[in-house]
C-alpha positions in Angstrom: 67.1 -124.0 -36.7 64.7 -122.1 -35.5 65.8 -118.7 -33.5 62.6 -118.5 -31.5 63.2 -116.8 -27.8 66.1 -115.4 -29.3 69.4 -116.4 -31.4 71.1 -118.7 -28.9 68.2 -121.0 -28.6 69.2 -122.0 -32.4 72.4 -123.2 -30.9 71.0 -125.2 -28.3 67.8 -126.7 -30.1 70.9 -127.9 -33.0 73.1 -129.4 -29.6 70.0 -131.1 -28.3 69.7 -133.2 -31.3 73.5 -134.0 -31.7 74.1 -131.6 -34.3 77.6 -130.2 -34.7 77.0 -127.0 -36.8 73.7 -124.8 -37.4 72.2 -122.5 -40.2 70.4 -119.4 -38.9 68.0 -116.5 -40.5 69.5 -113.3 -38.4 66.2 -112.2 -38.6 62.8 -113.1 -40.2 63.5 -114.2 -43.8 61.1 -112.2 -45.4 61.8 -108.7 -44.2 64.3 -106.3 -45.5 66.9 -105.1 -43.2 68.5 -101.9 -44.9 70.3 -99.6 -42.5 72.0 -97.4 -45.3 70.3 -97.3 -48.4 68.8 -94.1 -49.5 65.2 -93.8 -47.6 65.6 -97.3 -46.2 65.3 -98.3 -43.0 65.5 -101.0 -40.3 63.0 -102.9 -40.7 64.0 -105.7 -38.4 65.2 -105.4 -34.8 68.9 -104.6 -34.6 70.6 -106.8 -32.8 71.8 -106.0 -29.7 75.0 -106.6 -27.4 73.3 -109.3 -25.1 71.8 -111.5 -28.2 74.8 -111.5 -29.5 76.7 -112.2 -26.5 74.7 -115.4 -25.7 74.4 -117.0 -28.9 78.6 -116.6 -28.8 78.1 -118.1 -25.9 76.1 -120.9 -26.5 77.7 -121.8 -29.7 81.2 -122.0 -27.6 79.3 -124.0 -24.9 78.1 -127.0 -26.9 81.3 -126.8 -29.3 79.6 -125.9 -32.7 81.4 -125.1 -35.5 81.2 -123.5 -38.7 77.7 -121.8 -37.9 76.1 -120.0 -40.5 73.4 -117.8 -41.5 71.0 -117.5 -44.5 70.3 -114.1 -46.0 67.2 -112.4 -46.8 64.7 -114.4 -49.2 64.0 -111.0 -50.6 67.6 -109.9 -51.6 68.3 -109.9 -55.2 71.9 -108.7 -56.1 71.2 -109.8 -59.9 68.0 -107.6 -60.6 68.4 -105.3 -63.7 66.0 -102.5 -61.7 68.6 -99.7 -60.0 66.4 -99.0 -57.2 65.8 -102.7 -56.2 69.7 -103.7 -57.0 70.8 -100.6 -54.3 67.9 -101.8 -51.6 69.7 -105.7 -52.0 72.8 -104.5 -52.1 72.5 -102.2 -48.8 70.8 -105.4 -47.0 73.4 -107.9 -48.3 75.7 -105.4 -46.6 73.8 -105.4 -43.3 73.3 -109.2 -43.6 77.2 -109.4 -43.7 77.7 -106.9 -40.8 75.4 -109.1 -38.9 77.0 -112.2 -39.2 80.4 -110.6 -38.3 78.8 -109.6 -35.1 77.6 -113.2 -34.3 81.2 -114.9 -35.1 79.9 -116.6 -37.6 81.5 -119.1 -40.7 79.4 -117.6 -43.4 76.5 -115.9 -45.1 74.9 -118.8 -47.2 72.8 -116.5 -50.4 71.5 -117.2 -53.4 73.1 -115.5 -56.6 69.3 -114.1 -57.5 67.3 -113.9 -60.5 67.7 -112.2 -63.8 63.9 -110.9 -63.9 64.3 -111.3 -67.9 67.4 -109.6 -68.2 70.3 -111.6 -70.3 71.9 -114.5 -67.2 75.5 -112.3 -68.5 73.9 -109.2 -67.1 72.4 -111.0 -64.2 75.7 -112.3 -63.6 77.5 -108.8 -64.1 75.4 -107.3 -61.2 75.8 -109.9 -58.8 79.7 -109.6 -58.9 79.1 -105.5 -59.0 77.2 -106.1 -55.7 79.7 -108.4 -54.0 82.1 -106.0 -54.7 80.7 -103.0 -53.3 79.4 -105.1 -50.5 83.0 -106.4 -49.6 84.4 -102.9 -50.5 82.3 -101.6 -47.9 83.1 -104.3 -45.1 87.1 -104.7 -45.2 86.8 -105.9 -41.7 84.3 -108.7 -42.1 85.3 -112.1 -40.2 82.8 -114.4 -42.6 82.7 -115.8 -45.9 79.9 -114.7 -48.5 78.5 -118.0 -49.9 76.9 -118.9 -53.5 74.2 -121.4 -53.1 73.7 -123.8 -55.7 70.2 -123.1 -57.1 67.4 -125.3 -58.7 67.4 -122.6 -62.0 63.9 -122.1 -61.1 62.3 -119.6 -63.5 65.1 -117.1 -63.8 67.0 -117.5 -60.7 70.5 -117.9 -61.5 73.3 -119.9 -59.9 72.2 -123.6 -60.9 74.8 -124.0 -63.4 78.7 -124.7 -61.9 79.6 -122.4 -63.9 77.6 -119.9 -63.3 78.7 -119.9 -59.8 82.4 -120.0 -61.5 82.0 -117.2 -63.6 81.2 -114.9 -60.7 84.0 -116.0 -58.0 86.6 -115.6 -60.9 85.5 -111.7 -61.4 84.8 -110.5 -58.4 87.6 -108.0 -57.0 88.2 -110.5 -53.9 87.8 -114.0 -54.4 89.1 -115.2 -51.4 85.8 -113.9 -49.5 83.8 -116.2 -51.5 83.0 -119.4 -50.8 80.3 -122.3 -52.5 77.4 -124.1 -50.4 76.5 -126.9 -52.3 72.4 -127.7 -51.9 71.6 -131.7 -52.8 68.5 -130.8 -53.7 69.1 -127.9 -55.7 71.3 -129.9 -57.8 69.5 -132.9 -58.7 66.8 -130.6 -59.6 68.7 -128.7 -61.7 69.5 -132.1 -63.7 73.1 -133.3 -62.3 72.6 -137.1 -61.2 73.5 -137.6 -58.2 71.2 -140.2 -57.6 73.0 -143.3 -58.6 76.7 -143.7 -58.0 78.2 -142.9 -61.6 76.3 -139.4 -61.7 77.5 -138.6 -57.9 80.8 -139.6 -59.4 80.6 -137.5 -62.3 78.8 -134.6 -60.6 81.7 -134.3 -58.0 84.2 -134.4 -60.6 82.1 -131.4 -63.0 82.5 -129.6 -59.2 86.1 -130.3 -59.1 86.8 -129.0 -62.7 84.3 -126.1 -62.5 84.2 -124.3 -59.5 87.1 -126.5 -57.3 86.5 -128.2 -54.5 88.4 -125.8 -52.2 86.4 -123.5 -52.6 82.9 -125.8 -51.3 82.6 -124.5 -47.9 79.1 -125.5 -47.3 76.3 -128.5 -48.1 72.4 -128.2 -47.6 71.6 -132.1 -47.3 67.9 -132.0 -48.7 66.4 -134.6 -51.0 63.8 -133.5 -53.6 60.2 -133.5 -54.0 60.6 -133.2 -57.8 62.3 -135.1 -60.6 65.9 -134.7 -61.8 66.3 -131.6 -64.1 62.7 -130.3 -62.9 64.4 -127.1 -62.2 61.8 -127.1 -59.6 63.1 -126.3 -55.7 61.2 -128.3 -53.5 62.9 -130.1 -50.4 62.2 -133.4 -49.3 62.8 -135.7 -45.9 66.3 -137.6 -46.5 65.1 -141.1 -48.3 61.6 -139.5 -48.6 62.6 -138.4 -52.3 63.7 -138.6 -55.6 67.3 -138.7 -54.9 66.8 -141.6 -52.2 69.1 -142.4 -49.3 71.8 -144.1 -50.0 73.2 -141.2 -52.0 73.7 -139.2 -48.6 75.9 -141.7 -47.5 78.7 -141.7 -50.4 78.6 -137.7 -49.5 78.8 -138.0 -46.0 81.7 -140.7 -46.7 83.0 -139.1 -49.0 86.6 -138.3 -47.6 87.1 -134.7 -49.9 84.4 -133.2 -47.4 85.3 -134.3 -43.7 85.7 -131.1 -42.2 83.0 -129.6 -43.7 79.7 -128.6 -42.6 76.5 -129.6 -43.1 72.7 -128.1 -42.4 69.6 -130.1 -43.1 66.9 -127.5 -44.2 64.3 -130.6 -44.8 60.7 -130.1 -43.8 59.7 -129.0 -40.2 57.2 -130.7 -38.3 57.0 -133.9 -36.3 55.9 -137.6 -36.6 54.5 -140.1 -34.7 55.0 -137.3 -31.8 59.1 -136.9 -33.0 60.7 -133.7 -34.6 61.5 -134.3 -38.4 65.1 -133.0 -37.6 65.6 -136.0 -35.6 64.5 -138.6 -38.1 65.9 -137.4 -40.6 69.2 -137.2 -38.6 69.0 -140.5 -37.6 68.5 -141.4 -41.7 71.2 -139.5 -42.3 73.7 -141.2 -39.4 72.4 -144.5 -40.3 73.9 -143.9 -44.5 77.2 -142.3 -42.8 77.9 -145.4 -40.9 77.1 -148.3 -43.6 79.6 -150.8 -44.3 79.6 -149.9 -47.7 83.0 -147.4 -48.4 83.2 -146.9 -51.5 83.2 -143.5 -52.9 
């Protein structure tokens, strides 16, 4: 949601529309916010005691839980480049330390992008960052969480095992959690389209990565074709995936408690905000007669 006029306004825009969670950018998506790294510097405003206090506030108020926040679109803990590694690395830190402040769930991040370098190594630094990241934070009250990615040019994380591979190394496991994006997935060429390849998708989850450790769903649908390895979100129904798949997830008994953020187009129609229709798409699937998983 958008955190225009200040943090807590995320929290009520998502309670205005029913919602009973939100995702939030801590600051602007596309700056770098390094308070430590060597010659680095804030580069977005710190937060201060009175933001912080009200968005507590306001998420306490209207009874949302599990909020979250999304780091840095420019933080890259897989990068083979030292100087670029240390700079993400530093921020990740920051984007942690942020989150802590704000009583939030989680820190929702993609793994990053191998730039050419072997995935292994890719994979090597991104559990060398965690590390010193959560090395650096012992005190930190919120989860660090792998997003499933679309494997879009070298970006890594869009495997199950990939993701896998890097909760089973890193030197505390327990911090990291798994936020599973629908759209992500389906681009990246697991089926969850019809209701043998949600089956078997779940079930590659299961055996893979564990279900315990999914903390988090993005509920997007896709603008591009499964196994396009192409990341481009979609209205719920207004894609390849379709509706009805949305339903057997949001049915789907394994992932009650959990939470779930819509990060589908902005915008409105026929003078309504798109978060609202595709809410009520996505209320409509939840409640259908049909129960099966």
């Amino acid at each position: 949601m958008s955190v225009a006029g200040g943090l807590h306004k995320a929290a009520e825009s998502a309670a205005a529309l029913g919602m009973q969670t939100v995702q939030i950018f801590t600051h602007s998506p596309s700056q770098w916010v390094v308070a430590r790294a060597p010659g680095g510097a804030w580069k977005a405003k710190p937060l201060d005691d009175g933001a912080v206090e009200r968005f507590r506030a306001a998420v306490a108020l209207h009874g949302l839980r599990f909020p979250v926040a999304h780091d840095s679109y420019l933080i890259n803990l897989a990068s083979p480049d030292a100087e670029l590694w240390k700079r993400s690395t530093a921020a990740f830190r920051t984007e942690i330390e942020r989150a802590s402040r704000l009583g939030l769930f989680g820190v929702v991040m993609h793994p990053g992008s191998a730039l050419g370098a072997a995935p292994e190594r890719g994979l090597a630094q991104v559990v060398k960052g965690l590390d010193k990241v959560h090395r650096e934070t012992p005190g930190a009250g919120c989860l660090t969480l792998l997003e499933t990615t679309a494997g879009q040019g070298t970006n890594l994380g869009w495997r199950f095992e990939e993701l896998a591979w890097i909760r089973e190394r890193v030197e505390e496991p327990a911090r990291v959690g798994v936020c599973v994006d629908t759209c992500h997935i389906f681009a990246a060429g697991y089926p969850i389209h019809t209701r043998d390849g949600y089956r078997s998708t779940l079930d590659e989850l299961e055996r893979i990565v564990g279900l315990e450790h999914v903390k988090v769903f993005h509920l997007n649908d896709s603008a591009k074709g499964l196994g396009s390895r192409v990341d481009r979100h979609a209205g719920i129904g207004r894609g390849a995936i379709g509706a009805e798949p949305f339903g057997w997830l949001l049915r789907d008994r394994r992932f009650a408690s959990l939470p779930m953020c819509l990060e589908t187009p902005k915008g409105k129609e026929n003078g309504e905000e798109l978060d609202a229709v595709n809410l009520r798409v996505l209320r409509e699937q939840a409640s259908s007669t049909s129960r099966k998983r």
